[in-house]
N, C-alpha and C positions, 0 to 999 in steps of 0.2 A: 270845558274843564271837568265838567261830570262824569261823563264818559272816561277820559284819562285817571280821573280818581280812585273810579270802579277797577279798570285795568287793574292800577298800581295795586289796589287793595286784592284784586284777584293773584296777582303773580305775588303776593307776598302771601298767599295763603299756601298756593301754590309750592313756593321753596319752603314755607313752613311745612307743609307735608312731606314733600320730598327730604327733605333731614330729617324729620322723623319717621321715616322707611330708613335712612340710611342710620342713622342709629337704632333701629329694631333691626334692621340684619345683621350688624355689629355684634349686638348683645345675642343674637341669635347663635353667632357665631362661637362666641364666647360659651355662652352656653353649653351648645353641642360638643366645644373643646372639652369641657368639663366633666360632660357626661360620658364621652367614649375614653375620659380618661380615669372615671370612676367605672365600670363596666372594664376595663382592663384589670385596673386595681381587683377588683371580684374574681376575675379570669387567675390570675395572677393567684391570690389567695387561697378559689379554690383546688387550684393544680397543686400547690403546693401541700394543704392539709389532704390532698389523696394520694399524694406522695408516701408521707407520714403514713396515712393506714393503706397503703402499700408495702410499704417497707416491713411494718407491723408483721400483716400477712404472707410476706415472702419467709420472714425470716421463723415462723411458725410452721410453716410451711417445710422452711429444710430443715429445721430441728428434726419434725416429726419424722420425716424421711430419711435422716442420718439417723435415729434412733432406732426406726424400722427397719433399714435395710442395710446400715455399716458401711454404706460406701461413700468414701470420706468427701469425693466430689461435694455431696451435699452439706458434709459443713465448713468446706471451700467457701461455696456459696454464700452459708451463714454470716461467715465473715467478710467476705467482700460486699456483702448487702450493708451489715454496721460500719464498714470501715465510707463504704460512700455518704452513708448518713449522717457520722463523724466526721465526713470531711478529711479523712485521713486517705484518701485514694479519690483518684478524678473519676468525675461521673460520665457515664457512657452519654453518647448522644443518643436519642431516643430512648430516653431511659424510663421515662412513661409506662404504665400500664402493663402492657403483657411481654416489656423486655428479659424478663428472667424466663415467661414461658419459652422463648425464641431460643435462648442459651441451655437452657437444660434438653429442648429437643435437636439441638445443632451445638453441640460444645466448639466446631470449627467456623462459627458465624464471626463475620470480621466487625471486629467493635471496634468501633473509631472512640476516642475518649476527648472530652467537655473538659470543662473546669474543675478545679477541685477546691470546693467549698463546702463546707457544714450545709444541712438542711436547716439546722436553727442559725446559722447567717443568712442565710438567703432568705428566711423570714423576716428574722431582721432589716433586711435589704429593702424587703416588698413595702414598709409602709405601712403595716399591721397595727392596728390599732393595742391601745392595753388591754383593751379586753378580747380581742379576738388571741393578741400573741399569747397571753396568760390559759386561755382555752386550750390552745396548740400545744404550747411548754407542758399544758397538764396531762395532754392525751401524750405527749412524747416519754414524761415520766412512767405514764402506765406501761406503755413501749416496752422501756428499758429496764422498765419491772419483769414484765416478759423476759425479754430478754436475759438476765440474769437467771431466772429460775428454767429457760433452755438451757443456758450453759451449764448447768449443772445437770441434767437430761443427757448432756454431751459427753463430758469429761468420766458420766456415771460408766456409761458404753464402752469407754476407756480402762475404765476399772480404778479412774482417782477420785476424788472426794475430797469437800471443803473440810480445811483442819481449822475452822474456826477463825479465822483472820481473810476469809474471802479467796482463799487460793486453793487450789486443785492438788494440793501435794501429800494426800493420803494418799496411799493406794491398797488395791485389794479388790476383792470379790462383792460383787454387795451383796451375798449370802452370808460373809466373814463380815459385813460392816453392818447388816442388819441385825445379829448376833451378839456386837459390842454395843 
């Protein structure tokens, strides 16, 4: 009966191990669910806030070159860069990184168009925490701070001018406006 005892006590050590391997690959599994789905979340995150200072830099970008050279191509450009970030016009696919270099050197490049969704929804979207979205929303503010003091860079090119309530409906010279 000794020998049998030993047995029994060995095979119950035995599936005691073996379940605890099977619940450590379990949690393992779990685990690793967790991690390539926080490591997404980052991926995710950071595409988007280089979206944002892409966007930034595009649209700096054709201001200055509409200002320099009058060809309104470039503040075509300007606009359709705000209006995808506004969400007001669907986003090209591959819209990433160097897709405006691709369009200003090929205006006939066939652009397949995406969704059309705000950049501050689609952060929204991602899972952002308060304090990374708060980061974001403030660098988007400086953005659109930008942005505002182009358009007036723009409209100057034009020969209109803010009348004081945020619109372009002065017009004139800005030798005659620098004057009054």
């Amino acid at each position: 009966m000794r020998i049998r005892t030993i047995l029994i006590a060995l095979l119950a050590v035995q599936l005691s191990l073996v379940g605890g391997l099977i619940f450590t690959a379990l949690r393992m599994q779990v685990t690793q669910t967790l991690t390539e789905n926080a490591e997404q979340q980052r991926m995710t995150s950071l595409l988007l806030a280089d979206e944002l200072r892409q966007s930034s830099d595009d649209l700096t970008r054709f201001a200055r070159t509409y200002v320099t050279t009058g060809d309104d191509r470039y503040e075509g450009y300007f606009n359709q860069v705000l209006a995808i970030r506004n969400g007001e016009m669907k986003r090209p696919e591959g819209y990433e990184g160097i897709y405006w270099d691709i369009i200003v050197s090929d205006p006939d490049y066939k652009v397949v168009l995406g969704q059309q969704r705000s950049l501050r929804d689609r952060m929204l979207g991602a899972g952002f925490t308060n304090k990374e979205f708060d980061k974001l929303a403030e660098s988007q503010s400086k953005s659109d701070g930008l942005v505002r003091l182009e358009a007036v860079a723009i409209n100057a090119m034009k020969g209109r001018y803010d009348d004081g309530t945020g619109t372009f409906a002065l017009t004139g010279s800005s030798r005659h406006r620098a004057s009054n």
